[in-house]
C-alpha positions in Angstrom: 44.9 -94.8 136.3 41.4 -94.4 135.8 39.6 -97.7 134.0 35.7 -98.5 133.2 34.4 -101.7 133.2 30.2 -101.0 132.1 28.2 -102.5 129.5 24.7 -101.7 128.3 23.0 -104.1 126.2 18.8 -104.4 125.3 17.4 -107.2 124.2 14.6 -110.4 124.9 14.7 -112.9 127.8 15.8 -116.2 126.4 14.1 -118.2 129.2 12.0 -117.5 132.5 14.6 -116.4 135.3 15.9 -118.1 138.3 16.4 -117.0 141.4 18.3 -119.0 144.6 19.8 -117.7 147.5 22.9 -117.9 148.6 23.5 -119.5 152.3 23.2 -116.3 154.6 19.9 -115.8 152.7 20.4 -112.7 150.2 18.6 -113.0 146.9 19.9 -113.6 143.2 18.5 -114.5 140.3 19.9 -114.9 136.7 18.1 -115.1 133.3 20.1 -114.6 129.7 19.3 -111.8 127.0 19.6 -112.4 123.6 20.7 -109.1 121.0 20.4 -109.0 117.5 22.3 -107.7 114.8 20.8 -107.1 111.7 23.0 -106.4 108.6 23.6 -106.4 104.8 26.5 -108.2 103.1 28.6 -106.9 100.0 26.6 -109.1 98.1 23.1 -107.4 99.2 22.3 -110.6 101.1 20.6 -109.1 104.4 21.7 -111.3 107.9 20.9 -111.4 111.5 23.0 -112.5 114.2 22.3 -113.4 117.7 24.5 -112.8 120.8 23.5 -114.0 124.4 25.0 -112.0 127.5 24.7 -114.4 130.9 22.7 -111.6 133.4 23.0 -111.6 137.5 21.0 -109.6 140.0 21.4 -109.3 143.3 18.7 -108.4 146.5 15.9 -106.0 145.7 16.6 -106.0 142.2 16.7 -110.0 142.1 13.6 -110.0 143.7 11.8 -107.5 141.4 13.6 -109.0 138.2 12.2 -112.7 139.4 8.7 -111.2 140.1 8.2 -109.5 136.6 10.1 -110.6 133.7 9.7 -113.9 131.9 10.5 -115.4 128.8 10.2 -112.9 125.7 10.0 -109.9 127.4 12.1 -106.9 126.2 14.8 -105.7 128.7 17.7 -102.3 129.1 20.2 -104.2 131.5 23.1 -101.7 132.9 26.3 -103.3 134.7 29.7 -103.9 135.2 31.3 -107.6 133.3 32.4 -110.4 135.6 34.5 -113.6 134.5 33.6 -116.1 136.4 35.5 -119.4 136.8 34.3 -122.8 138.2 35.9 -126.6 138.4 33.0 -128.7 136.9 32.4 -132.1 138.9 34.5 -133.8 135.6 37.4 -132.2 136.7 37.7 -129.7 134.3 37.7 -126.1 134.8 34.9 -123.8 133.6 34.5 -120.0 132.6 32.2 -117.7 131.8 31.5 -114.2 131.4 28.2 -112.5 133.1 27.0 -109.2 133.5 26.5 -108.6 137.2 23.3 -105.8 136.6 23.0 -102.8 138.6 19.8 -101.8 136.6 17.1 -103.3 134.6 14.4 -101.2 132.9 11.4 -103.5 131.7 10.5 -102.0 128.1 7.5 -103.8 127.1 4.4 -104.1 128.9 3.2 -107.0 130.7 -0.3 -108.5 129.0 -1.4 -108.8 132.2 -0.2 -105.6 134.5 0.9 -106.2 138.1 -1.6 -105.1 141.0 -0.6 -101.8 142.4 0.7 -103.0 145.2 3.1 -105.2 143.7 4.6 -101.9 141.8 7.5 -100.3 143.2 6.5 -96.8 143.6 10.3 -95.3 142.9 10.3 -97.1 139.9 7.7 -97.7 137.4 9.9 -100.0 135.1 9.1 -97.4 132.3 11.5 -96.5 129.9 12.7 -93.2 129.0 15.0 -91.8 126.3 17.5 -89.6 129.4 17.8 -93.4 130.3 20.4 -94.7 128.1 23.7 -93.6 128.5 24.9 -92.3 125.1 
């Protein structure tokens, strides 16, 4: 039985991310997207929702996501969805869902541009229309 577990979402950083490191030293860092919908009632009344999506990266990309994205900044973010459960320190236990990111496209530009050698060479962190999946 074949089964697919992939989302695709693009949207704004909510806050800065964070990155730790997890005891035998391999990076990860986290941030949250917000994604809007935008749409009319029956009554002509026009709406906007928000949805936020809980993002993980691991290792180079951690590092790179940590290094240039920041609060604001418009994101493509490619991965599989992970529930992740937790006992809280009240006792109680704890869930959420995350998408653990395989790729990350930055789609706006910096005001300030990284130095050359900051850029990753294989990927410019441009976006391109063959990008998105559908």
């Amino acid at each position: 039985m074949v089964s697919v577990n992939r989302m695709t979402i693009i949207g704004n950083l909510g806050s800065d991310p964070e990155m730790r490191f997890t005891p035998n030293g391999r990076p990860v860092t986290s941030f949250r997207v917000a994604t809007n919908w935008r749409y009319t009632t029956s009554d002509g009344e026009r709406r906007e929702e928000t949805e936020w999506f809980n993002v993980v990266c691991w290792s180079k990309l951690a590092e790179q996501c940590n290094q240039f994205l920041s609060k604001g900044r418009l994101v493509y973010v490619e991965g599989r969805l992970r529930m992740r459960s937790w006992e809280g320190q009240d006792g109680q236990t704890r869930a959420r869902n995350e998408i653990v990111a395989d790729r990350v496209k930055f789609l706006d530009r910096q005001s300030t541009a990284p130095s050359p050698d900051k850029v990753d060479e294989g990927d410019s962190g441009e976006f391109v229309p063959e990008d998105i999946p559908f």
